[in-house]
C-alpha positions in Angstrom: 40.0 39.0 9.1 37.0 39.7 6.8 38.2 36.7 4.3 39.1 34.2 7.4 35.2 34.7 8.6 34.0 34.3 5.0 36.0 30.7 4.5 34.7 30.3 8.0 31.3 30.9 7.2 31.2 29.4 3.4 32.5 26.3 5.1 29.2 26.3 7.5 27.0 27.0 4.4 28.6 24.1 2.7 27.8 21.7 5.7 24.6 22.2 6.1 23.9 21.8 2.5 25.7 18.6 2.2 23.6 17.7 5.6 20.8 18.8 4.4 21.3 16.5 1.0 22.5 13.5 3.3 19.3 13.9 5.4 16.3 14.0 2.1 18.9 10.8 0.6 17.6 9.2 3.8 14.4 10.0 3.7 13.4 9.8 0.1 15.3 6.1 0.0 16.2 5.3 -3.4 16.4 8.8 -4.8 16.9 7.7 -8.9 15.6 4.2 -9.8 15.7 3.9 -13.8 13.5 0.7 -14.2 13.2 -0.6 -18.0 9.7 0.4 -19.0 7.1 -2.6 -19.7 5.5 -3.3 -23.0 2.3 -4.6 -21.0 -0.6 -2.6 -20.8 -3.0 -3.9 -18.1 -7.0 -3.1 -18.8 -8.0 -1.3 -15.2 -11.6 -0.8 -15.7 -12.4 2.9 -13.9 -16.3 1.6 -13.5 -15.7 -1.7 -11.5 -13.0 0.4 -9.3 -16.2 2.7 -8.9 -18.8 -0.3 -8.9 -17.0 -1.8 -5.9 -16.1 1.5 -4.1 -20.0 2.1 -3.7 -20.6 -1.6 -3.0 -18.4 -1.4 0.0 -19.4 2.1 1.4 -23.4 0.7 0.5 -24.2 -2.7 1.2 -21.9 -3.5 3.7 -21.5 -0.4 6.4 -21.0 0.3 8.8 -17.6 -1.7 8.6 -16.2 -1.5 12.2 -15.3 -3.8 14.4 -19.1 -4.6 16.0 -20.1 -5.1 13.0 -19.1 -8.6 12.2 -22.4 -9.1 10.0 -21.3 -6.5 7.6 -18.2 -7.5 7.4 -19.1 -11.2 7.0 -21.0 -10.2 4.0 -18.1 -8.4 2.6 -15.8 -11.0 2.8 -17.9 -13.4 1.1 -18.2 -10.9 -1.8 -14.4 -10.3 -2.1 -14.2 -14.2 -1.6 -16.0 -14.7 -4.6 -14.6 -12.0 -6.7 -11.2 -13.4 -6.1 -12.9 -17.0 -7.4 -14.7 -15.2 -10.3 -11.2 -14.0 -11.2 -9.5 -17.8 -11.4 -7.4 -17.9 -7.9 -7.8 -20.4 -5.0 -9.5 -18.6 -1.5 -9.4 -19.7 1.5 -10.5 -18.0 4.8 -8.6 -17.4 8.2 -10.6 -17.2 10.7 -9.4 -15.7 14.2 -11.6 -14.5 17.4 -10.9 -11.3 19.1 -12.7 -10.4 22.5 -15.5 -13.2 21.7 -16.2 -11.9 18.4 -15.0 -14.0 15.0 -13.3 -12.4 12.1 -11.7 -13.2 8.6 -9.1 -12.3 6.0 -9.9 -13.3 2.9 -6.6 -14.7 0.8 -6.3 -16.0 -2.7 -3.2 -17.6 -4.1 -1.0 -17.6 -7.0 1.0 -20.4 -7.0 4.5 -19.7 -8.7 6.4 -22.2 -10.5 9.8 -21.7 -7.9 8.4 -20.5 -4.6 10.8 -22.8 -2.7 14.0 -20.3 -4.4 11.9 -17.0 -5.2 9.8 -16.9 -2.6 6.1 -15.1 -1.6 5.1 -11.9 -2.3 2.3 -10.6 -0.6 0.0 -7.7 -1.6 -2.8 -6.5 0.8 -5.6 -4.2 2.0 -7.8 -4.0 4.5 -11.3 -4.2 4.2 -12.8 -2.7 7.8 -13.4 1.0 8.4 -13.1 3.1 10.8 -16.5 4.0 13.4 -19.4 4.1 11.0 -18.5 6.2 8.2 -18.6 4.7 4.8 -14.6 4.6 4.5 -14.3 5.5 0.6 -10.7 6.0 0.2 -9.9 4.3 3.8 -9.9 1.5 2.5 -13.0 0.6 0.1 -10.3 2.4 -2.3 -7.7 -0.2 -1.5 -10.2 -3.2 -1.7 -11.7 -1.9 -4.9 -7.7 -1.7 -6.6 -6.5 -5.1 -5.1 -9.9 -6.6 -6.9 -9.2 -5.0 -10.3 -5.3 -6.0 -9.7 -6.4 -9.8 -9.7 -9.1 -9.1 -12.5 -6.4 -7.7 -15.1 -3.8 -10.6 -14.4 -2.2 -11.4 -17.1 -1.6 -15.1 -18.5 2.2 -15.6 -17.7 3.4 -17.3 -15.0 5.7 -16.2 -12.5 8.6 -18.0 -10.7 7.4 -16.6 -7.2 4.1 -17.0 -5.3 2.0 -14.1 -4.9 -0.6 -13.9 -2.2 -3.8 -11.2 -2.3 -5.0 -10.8 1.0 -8.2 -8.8 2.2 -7.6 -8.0 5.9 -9.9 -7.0 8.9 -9.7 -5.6 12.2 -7.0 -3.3 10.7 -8.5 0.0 12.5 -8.9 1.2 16.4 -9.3 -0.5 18.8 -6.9 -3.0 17.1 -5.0 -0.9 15.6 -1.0 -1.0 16.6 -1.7 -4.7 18.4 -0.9 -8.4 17.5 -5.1 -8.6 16.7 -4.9 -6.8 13.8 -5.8 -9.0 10.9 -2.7 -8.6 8.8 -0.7 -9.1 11.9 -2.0 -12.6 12.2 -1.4 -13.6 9.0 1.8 -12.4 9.3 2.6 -14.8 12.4 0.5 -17.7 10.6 3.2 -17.0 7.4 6.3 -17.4 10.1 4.6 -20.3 11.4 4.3 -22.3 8.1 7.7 -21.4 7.2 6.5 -19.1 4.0 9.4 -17.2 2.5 8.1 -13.6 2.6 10.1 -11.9 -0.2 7.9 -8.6 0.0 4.5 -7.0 1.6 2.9 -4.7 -0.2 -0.4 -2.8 2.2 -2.7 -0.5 0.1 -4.3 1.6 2.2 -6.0 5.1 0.9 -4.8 5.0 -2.8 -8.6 7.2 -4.4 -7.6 10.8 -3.5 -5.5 13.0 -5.7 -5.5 16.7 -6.3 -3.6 18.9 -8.9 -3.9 22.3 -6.7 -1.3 24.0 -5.8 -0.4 23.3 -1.7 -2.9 20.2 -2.1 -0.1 18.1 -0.2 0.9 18.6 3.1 3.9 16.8 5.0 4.5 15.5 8.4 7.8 17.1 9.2 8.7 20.6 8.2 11.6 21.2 5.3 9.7 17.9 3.6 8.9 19.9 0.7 12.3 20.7 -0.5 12.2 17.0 -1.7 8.6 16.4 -2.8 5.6 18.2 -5.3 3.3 20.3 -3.0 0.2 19.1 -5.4 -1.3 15.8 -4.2 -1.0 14.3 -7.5 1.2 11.1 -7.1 1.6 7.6 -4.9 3.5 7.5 -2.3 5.9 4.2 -1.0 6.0 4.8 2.3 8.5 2.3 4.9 10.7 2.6 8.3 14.8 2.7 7.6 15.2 -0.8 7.2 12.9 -0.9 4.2 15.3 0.5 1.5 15.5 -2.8 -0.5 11.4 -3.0 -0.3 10.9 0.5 -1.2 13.8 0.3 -4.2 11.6 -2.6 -5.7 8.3 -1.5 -5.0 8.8 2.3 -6.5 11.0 0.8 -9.3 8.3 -2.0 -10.6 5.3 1.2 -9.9 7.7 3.4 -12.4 8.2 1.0 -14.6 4.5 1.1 -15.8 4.9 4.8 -16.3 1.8 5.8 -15.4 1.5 8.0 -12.1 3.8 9.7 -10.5 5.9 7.7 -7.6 7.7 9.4 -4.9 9.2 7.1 -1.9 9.5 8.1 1.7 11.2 6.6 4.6 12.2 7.6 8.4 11.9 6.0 12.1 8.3 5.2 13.3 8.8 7.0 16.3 9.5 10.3 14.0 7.2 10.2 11.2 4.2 8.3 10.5 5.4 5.4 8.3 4.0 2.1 10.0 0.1 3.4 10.1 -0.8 -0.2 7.9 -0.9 -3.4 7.6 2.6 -3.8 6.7 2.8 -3.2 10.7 2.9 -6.7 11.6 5.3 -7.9 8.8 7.6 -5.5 10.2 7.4 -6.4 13.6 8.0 -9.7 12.8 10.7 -9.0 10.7 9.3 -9.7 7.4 9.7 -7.1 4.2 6.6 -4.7 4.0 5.8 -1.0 2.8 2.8 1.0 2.2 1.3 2.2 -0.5 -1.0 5.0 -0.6 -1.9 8.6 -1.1 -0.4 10.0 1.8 -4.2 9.7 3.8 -4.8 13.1 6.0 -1.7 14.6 4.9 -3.4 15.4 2.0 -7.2 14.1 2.2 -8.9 16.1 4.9 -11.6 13.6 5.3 -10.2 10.9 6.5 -12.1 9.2 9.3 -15.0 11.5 8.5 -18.5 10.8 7.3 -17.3 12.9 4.4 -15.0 9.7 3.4 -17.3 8.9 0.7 -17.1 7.5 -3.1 -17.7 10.4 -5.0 -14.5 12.0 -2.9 -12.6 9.8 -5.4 -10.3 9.9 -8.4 -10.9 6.5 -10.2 -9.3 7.1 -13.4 -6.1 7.7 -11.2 -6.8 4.8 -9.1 -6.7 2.6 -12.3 -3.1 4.4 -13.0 -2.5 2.8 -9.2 -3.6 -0.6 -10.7 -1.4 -0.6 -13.6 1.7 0.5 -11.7 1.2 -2.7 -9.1 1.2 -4.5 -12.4 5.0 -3.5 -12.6 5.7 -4.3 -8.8 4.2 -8.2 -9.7 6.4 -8.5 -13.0 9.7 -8.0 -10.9 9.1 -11.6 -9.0 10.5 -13.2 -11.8 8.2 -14.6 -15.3 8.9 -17.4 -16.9 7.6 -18.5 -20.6 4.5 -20.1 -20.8 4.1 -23.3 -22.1 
């Protein structure tokens, strides 16, 4: 009898491990990726990552929705960095509830778009009320900046879009006015080929204490490091593919930590971006980011400000996209 409830009881313990297993494979998507490492070293510069984090959470906040002068002005000035840095810009300009708005997008043009496709990497650029929005999302700005910057001169077989985004936070949040969500449609509408969307959105805060990181769901931290020290790529279920490429090209720069997480929107908070709209259109998108207020406390705060920040981390962030742009497909120069 006392063997029979043993087998009966080791076979129980045996489930729920090989549950437990099958349940963080899901969630953690691709659980190994062994990328070949990269021989290119990009050049991040930590003081224009600062330089344009201040410049953001300075000269043009508040950053909110009603304040459509500000965020004129900033759009202009990550127009003409994108310029400075050798890509075509061109605005889009929408309207929302009488008031006008604009991404700001610069292009790549890749020598096979028409087979490879359009990769699309993004941030948005309005904050949240009138706080001076630091990490969210001056620190996603300040990293797709110093991503075009440190380009490097080879040419890639797919097209690769940088796109600066507004009206990403309430009261558009979540609706088909978000900036990113427009593009989106305007990309379906012109037929583009979407092979990935990447959003950055709070990639500045990191911490190396103990218990730094917290998760959404509890048992989480069986799977992941409880100090907030690494990137996260964050995507619903159907994003395996996106996240597999995106968290393979990070690791392949080897130079910050890369974990990957993945679950239903309606359980976990995995669609909180602009890779929203790609997804409800059905187009490839993840996030990017440092995990926001499940490890940053002063998110949507006044307290979200620049010196919050880890920038010699958030060049690590640049270097890593480095790797996510190299996997679209390089061709020799001429």
């Amino acid at each position: 009898m006392r063997w029979t409830v043993f087998r009966i009881l080791f076979g129980v313990g045996v489930g729920l491990v090989l549950c437990w297993s099958l349940v963080g494979v899901l969630l953690t998507g691709p659980v190994v990726v062994r990328p070949q490492r990269s021989k290119f070293v990009p050049q991040a510069s930590v003081q224009r990552l600062r330089d344009d984090v201040e410049k953001l959470c300075s000269e043009f906040t508040p950053r909110d929705f009603t304040h459509t002068e500000n965020l004129d002005a900033a759009a202009e000035w990550i127009a003409a960095e994108f310029r400075e840095a050798g890509l075509a810009v061109r605005f889009q300009e929408y309207e929302v509830e009488g008031r006008r708005y604009r991404n700001v997008i610069a292009r790549r043009p890749g020598t096979d778009p028409r087979k490879m496709g359009t990769d699309v990497i993004g941030a948005h650029y309005d904050a949240y009320g009138e706080f001076p929005g630091a990490n969210d999302n001056a620190s996603g700005v300040a990293v797709l900046l110093e991503l075009v910057r440190t380009l490097p001169e080879v040419r890639h077989r797919r097209t690769h879009l940088f796109v600066a985004f507004s009206t990403e936070e309430p009261p558009y949040f979540g609706t088909e006015q978000m900036g990113s969500h427009l593009f989106a449609r305007s990309l379906v509408n012109e037929d583009v080929r979407v092979e990935l969307m990447v959003a950055l959105d709070l990639v500045g805060y990191y911490s190396d204490e103990p218990r730094s990181q917290k998760f959404p769901v509890p048992g989480l931290g069986l799977y992941y490091p409880n100090r907030g020290n690494f990137l996260a790529v964050v995507g619903d279920l159907g994003s395996g593919s996106a996240i597999k490429r995106v968290k393979g090209g990070m690791q392949r720069m080897n130079v910050i930590p890369v974990h990957s997480f993945r679950a239903s929107p309606n359980w976990a908070p995995v669609d909180l971006s602009d890779h929203w709209g790609f997804r409800q259109l059905g187009l490839p998108g993840v996030q990017v980011t440092d995990t926001a207020f499940m490890r940053y406390p002063e998110y949507h705060t006044a307290d979200d400000r620049p010196e919050r920040l880890d920038y010699e981390r958030m060049a690590s962030v640049v270097s890593a996209l480095h790797g996510v742009l190299l996997e679209s497909g390089t061709v020799p120069a001429p």
